[in-house]
Structure formats: structure tokens, C-alpha cells
C-alpha positions in Angstrom: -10.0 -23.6 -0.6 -6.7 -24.0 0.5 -6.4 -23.4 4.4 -3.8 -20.2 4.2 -5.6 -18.2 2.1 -8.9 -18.0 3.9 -9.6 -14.7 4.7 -10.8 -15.1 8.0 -7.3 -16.6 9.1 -5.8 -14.2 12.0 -3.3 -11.4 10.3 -0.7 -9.5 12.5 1.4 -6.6 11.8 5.0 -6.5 12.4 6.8 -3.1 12.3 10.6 -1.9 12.4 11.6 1.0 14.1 13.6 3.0 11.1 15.9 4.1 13.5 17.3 0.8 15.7 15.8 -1.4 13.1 14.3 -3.3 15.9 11.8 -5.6 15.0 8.1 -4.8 16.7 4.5 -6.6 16.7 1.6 -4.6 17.1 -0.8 -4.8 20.0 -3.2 -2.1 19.5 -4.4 0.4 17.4 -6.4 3.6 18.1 -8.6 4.9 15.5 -6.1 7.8 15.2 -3.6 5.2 13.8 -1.7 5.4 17.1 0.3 1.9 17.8 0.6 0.3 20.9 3.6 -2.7 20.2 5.7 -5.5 22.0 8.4 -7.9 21.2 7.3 -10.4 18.1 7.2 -13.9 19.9 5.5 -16.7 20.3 4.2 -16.3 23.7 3.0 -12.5 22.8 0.7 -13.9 19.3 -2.6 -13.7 21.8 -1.9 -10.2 22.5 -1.1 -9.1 18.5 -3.8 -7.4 16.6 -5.8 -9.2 13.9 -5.6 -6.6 11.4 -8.7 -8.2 9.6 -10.9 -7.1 11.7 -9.5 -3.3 11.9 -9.8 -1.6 8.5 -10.4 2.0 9.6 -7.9 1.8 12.4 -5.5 0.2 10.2 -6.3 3.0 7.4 -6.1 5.7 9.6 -2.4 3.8 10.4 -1.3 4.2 6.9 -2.2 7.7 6.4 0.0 8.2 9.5 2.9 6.4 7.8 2.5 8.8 5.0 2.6 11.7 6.8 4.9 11.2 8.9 7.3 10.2 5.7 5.9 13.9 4.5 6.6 15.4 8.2 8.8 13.7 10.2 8.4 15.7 13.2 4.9 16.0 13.2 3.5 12.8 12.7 2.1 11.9 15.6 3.7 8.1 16.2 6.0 7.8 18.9 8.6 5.9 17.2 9.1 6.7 13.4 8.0 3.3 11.5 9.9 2.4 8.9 9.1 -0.8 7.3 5.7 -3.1 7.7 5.2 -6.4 7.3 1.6 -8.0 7.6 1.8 -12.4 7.6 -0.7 -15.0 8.7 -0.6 -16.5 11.8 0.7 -19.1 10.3 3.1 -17.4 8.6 4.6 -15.6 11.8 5.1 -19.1 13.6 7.4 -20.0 11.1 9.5 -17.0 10.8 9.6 -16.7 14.7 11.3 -19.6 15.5 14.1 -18.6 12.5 14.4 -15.1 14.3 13.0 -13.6 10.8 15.9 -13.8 8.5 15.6 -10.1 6.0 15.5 -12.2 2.9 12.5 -14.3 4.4 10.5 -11.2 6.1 11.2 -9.1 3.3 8.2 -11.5 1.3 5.5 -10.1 3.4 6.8 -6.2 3.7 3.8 -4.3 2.3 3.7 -0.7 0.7 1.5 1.9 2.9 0.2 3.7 0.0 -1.0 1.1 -2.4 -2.0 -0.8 0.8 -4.3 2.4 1.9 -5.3 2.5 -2.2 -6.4 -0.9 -1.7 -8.3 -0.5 1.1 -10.1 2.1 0.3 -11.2 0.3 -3.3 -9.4 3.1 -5.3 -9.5 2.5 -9.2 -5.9 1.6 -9.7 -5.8 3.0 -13.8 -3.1 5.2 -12.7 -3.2 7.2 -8.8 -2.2 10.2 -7.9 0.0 8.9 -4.8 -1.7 11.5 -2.5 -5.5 10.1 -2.0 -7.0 11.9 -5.5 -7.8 9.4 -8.4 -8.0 10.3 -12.1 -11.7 8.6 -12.3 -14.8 8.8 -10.0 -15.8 5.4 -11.3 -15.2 2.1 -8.5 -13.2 -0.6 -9.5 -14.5 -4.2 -8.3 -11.8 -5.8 -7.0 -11.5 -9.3 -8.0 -13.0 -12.4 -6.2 -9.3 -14.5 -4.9 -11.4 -17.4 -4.3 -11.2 -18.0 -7.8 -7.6 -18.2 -8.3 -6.8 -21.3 -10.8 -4.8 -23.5 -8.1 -3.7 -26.2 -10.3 -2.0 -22.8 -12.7 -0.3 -21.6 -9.4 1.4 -25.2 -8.7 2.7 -24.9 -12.9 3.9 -21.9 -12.1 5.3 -23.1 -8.8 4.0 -20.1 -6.7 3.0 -20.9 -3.0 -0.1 -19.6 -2.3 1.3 -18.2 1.2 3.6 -16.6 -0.9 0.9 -14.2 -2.5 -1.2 -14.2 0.5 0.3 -11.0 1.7 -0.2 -9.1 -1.2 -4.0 -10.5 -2.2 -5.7 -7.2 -1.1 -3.4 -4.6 -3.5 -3.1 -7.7 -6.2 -7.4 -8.0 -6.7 -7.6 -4.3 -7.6 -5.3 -4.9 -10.6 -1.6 -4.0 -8.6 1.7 -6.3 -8.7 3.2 -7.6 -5.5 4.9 -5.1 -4.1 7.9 -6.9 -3.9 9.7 -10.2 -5.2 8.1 -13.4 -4.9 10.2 -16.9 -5.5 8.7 -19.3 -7.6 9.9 -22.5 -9.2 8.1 -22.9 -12.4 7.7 -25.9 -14.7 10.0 -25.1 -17.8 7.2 -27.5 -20.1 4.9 -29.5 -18.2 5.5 -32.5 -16.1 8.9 -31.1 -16.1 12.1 -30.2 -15.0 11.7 -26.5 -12.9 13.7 -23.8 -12.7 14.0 -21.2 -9.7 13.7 -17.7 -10.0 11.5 -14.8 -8.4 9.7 -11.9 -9.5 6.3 -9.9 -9.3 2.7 -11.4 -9.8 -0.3 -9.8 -10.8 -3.6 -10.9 -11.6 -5.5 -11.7 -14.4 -9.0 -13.1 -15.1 -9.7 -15.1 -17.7 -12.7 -15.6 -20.1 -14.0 -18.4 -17.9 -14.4 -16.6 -14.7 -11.4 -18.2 -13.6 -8.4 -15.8 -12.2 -4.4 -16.4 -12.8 -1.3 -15.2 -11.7 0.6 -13.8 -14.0 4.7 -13.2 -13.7 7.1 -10.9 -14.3 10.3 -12.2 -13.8 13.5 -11.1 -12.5 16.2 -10.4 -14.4 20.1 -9.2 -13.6 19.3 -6.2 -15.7 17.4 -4.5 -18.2 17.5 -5.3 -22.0 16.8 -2.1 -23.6 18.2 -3.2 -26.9 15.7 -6.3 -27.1 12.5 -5.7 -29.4 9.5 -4.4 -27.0 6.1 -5.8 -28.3 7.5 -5.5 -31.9 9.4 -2.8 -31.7 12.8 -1.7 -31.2 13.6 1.0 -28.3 15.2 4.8 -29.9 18.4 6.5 -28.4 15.6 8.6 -26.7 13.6 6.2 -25.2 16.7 4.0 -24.2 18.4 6.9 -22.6 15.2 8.4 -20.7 15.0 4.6 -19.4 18.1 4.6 -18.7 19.0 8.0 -16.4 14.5 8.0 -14.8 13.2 4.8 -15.5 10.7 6.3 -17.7 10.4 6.4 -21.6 9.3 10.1 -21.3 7.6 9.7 -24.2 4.6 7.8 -25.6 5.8 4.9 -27.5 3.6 3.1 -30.3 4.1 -0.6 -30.1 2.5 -3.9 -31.2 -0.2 -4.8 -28.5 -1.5 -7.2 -31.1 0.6 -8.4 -33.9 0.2 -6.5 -37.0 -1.9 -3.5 -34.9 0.1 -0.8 -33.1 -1.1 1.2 -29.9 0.2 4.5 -28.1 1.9 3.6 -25.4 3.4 4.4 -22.0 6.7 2.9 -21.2 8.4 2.1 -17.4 11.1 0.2 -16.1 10.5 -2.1 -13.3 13.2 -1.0 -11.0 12.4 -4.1 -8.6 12.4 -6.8 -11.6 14.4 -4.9 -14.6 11.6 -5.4 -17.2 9.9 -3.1 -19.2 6.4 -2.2 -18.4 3.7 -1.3 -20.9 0.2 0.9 -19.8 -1.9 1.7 -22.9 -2.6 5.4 -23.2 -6.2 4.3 -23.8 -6.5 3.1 -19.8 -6.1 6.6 -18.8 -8.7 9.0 -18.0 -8.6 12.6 -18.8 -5.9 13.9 -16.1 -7.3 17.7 -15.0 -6.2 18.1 -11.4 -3.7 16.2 -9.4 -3.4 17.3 -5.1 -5.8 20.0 -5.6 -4.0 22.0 -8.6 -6.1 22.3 -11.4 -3.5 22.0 -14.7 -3.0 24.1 -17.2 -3.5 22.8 -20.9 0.0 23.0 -21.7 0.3 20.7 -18.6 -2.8 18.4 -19.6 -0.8 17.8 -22.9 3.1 17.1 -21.4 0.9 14.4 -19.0 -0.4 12.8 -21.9 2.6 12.4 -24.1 4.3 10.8 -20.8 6.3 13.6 -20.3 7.6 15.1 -16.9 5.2 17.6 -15.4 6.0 20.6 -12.8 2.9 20.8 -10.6 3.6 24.0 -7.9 1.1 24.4 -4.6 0.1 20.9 -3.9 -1.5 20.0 -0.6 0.2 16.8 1.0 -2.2 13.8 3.0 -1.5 16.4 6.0 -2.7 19.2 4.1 0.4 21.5 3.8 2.3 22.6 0.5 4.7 21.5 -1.6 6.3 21.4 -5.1 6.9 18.7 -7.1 7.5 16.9 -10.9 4.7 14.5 -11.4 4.6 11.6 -14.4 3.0 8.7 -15.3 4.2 5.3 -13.8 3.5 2.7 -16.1 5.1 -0.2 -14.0 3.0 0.3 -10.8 -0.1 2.1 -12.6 0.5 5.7 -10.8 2.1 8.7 -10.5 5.7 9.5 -9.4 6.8 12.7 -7.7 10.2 13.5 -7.9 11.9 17.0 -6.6 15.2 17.4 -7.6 16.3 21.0 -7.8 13.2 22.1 -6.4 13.0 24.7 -2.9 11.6 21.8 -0.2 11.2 25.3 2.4 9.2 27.3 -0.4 6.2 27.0 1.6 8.0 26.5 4.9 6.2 29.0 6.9 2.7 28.0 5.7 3.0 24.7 6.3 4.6 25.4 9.9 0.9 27.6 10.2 -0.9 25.1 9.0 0.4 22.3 11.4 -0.2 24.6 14.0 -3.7 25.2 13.1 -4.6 21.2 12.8 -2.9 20.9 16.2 -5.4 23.0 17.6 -8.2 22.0 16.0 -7.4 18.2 17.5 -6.8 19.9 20.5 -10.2 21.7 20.8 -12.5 18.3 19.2 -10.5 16.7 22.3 -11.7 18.8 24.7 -15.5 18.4 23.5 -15.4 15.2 23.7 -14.1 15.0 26.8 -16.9 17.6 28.0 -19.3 15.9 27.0 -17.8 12.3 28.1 -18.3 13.8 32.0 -22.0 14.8 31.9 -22.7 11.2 30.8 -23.9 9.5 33.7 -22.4 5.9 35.1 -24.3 3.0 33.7 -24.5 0.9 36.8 -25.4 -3.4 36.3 -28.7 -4.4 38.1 -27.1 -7.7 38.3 -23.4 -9.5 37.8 -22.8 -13.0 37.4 -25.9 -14.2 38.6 -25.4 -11.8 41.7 -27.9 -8.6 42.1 -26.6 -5.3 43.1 -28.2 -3.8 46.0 -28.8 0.0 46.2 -26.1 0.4 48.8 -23.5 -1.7 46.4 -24.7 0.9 43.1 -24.1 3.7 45.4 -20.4 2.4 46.6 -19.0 1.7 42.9 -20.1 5.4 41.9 -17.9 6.1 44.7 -15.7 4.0 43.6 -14.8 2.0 46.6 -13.9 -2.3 46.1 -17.2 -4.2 46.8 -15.8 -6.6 49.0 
């Protein structure tokens, strides 16, 4: 197994500070998601946290993120975050000493809420963006070890290309951003660079590839999609919201056409195709129970108003949902909608969680003082006498 992708390799998390842009490496985590962060060299890569070891903390990280992209003001972290980046070890010694050039860190920059889907082994057949799933049913995430190797090297993918986005990529998502590769343009031959996403595939055998979707300048509406040629409709939806709007029946396998959702790849250009067949009945989304007229618009990929939602943070808010086909989940958009509707609520509601936290604080630290202090019968090879006990519960040096 090739030596960067082993999953017990060390992992650290590098954050920028959206405001200064300034470039951070995490130290510590708190189970609240509370960072702790100090300059990304070298000499400081003992001190960064392995984030393999630290799923909950690092969950409960993500859900901050989210929040605080809801809330601003009342996320909680001290510096707003803006983007993440999670590398090797390996990885991180050779960015450091080019001072992490943007195009170069940009590879490992990771999305918080298909990270958090990922962790959390959510079923990735289309997600509501907001923790709720349209099936109950767990998706096994696929084994990486299996990865055909010799198909990578065709394709000319580095494998510590990928390695950041393994975890989202085994429960069926693309990378979340561009990857170069160099593929063979027939084999044995000549290669061509370019960049795109990957995703995942296995195969009949057992066996698992990686499967591109290249880049291109921009997109080719006019160009036949699985058989079939794009309407003025489509094309202009496409065009103005990236998405068909509409379901679109087209040629799966030759000679047999399927209902279809349609989405343009804003990071690639390319059209992407999710079979309405892969989609689960769709009857709530962020604790709204929908309407039938609703239940229909969703499933003839149309735009859907969805009023009363409760956030990550549990406040309010408005929003048009749709079905993503490109990133297998839904898309919130609010334009023209009142972002104060529920203003006050929400300012209520904030105030109530704050007090809550306050309150489960002050329990625990009740109940932290009538503990009583575990004292060492022996240290080093060294026993404690009862006069040495009785000085470190008073605290004083043993000297």
C-alpha cells in the first residue's frame, strides 16, 4: 500500500483567518470545536493536532464552521475561520518550505459540510445541507485500500493528490476541488495535462477506480447530453442557476432513456447527471414537513420555497431549496427573500442556548469541586509519605 495513503499517517489542519488571510495550524481542539492555533512551521509540526485521532472534536469543529457561516456573531470561535485545509504530514513539509503557494494549498482545502456528512457516514443520494438526510438507510463507505493503483498511474493522478479528499470521496462525493492529473492520451503514450474532479467507482471485481471529470474553459450546452440534445429551457435555466430546473429524459444506456436531473459543475464546467430513480421520497427538509404541491415541484427538479426552517444552531430562516445533481444535495438560495423575518426569534433563541450552556457549565463545575483529589501512593519509583499527600492537597512544591 503506497506509504501516503495509509490512514494511520499524522493529518494536521491548517486554517485561514477570513479576515487577515493569515495562514494558522491547529494545536488543540476542545470537544466544543474550540481551536487553540499557532504559526504553520516546521519547528511547531510536534505541537499540531493529528486530526485522525479526533473525530468528535473535529465534528463538533465543523458544525461550528457552519454556524458561525449562519451566525457570524454568535459562533463561538474567536477568530472567524474562513478556509480549511487538512494534508499529511508529509504533505505539510513540502508546502512549508515553499511558504504554501494558493494554487498549491488550494489541493488540500476541504468543504466543512460534506467533510461533517462524511464523517458522520451520511447517505450521500442527495443531503439536505443542514444535518437531515432523505433516507434512514447507512451507506457503507467504500474500502480505499482497494483503489486500482496501476489505473491511477494511466490516469496520471498522484495518490497524495486524492489523499485529502478520501474520506468525502468513499461515501460516493467528488473532490471538492480540482485535482491536476496528467493522463496517458492511449497507453504507453504520450500525456496530456489537465485537472479536474475525481470520484469513485467500484468495479465488478471488487476493485475501486477513480473516475474524472475534467475541466473545461466553459460549458458546452449545445453538445448532445447522453443522446440528447439540451431545449432553449434547459439551456437557459443552465445558463442563469446552473440547474436544468426540470427533469430531463436522456439515454443512460444507448437505445433506453431515463428521467433525469441535470447540474452544471460550476468548478469543472460539465454537465452532471443524477437519475431520478436514486432519490428517495423527499417529505421534510430542516424540520418543515412539505406540502404535496411542494413534494411534486422537488421531484420535477424544480425550485422549491421552504418557509420556517431551523438552521445547525437551531434558529429560523427562509429559503429556495433544489436538487443538486453535480454534488448529490440540496442547494439553498435566498434571493428576494426577508433574511430579518425571524430576526427577533432567532435573537430569543440564541439567548436561550446561551443560557442553557451557561447553566450545564455551572453543574459541571459543581460537581467537578466535591470530587475529591486523587493523590499517587507512589511516583517514579518514590513513595509518598502521609506528610507529602497532605502538602500537595495544600498545594505547596514537595521539595
Amino acid at each position: 500500500m503506497d506509504e501516503k495513503l495509509k490512514n494511520n499517517e499524522k493529518k494536521v489542519m491548517l486554517v485561514e483567518d477570513a479576515k487577515s488571510g493569515k495562514l494558522k495550524a491547529v494545536t488543540n481542539m476542545d470537544k466544543d470545536g474550540n481551536i487553540q492555533t499557532t504559526d504553520p512551521t516546521q519547528q511547531n509540526m510536534a505541537n499540531m493536532l493529528n486530526v485522525n485521532t479526533n473525530d468528535s472534536f473535529i465534528e463538533a469543529f465543523f458544525k461550528k464552521m457552519l454556524e458561525q457561516a449562519d451566525n457570524p456573531a454568535h459562533s463561538g470561535l474567536s477568530n472567524t475561520v474562513g478556509k480549511v485545509f487538512i494534508m499529511t504530514e508529509s504533505v505539510f513539509n513540502k508546502l512549508v518550505k515553499i511558504n504554501f503557494p494558493a494554487d498549491e494549498l488550494e489541493k488540500y482545502r476541504i468543504d466543512p459540510a460534506a467533510e461533517l456528512k462524511a464523517r458522520q457516514g451520511q447517505n450521500p443520494k442527495v443531503q439536505q445541507g443542514g444535518g437531515d438526510t432523505t433516507s434512514q438507510s447507512t451507506f457503507q463507505p467504500m474500502d480505499v485500500s482497494k483503489i486500482d493503483r496501476a489505473d491511477l498511474e494511466r490516469k496520471g493522478i498522484k495518490p497524495e493528490a486524492i489523499e485529502p479528499h478520501l474520506k468525502a470521496m468513499s461515501y460516493g462525493h467528488k473532490s471538492n476541488g480540482l485535482i491536476e492529473m496528467n493522463p496517458e492520451m492511449v497507453p504507453g503514450g504520450m500525456r496530456i495535462p489537465t485537472k479536474g474532479r475525481i470520484s469513485l467507482e467500484e468495479q465488478p471485481d471488487g476493485s475501486i477506480k477513480a473516475i474524472p471529470r475534467y475541466y473545461q474553459e466553459k460549458p458546452n450546452l449545445d453538445a448532445p447530453l447522453r443522446g440528447i440534445l439540451l431545449d432553449d429551457e434547459a439551456k437557459a435555466n443552465l445558463t442563469t442557476t446552473g440547474n436544468a430546473g426540470k427533469v430531463i429524459e436522456l439515454e443512460l444506456t444507448p437505445g433506453k432513456k431515463e428521467p433525469c436531473y441535470v447540474t452544471l459543475d460550476k468548478q469543472t464546467n460539465g454537465l452532471e447527471v443524477l437519475p431520478v430513480n436514486q432519490i428517495g421520497p423527499i417529505d421534510k427538509i430542516k424540520g418543515i414537513e412539505l406540502s404535496e404541491g411542494q413534494k411534486l415541484d422537488f421531484a420535477a427538479g424544480r425550485k422549491v420555497l421552504v418557509e420556517g426552517m431551523t438552521s445547525r444552531s437551531g434558529t429560523k430562516f427562509d429559503g429556495y431549496v433544489q436538487i443538486n445533481a453535480s454534488d448529490k444535495k440540496f442547494d439553498f438560495t435566498y434571493d428576494g427573500l426577508d433574511r430579518n423575518r425571524y430576526a427577533q426569534e432567532n435573537k430569543e433563541i440564541r439567548q436561550q442556548k446561551k443560557a442553557e450552556g451557561q447553566e450545564t457549565k455551572k453543574e459541571v463545575s459543581q460537581g467537578e469541586k466535591q470530587k475529591e483529589v486523587f493523590i499517587l501512593k507512589n511516583c517514579w519509583g518514590l513513595n509518598w509519605t502521609k506528610n507529602r499527600s497532605n502538602r500537595w492537597k495544600r498545594e505547596k512544591p514537595l521539595m
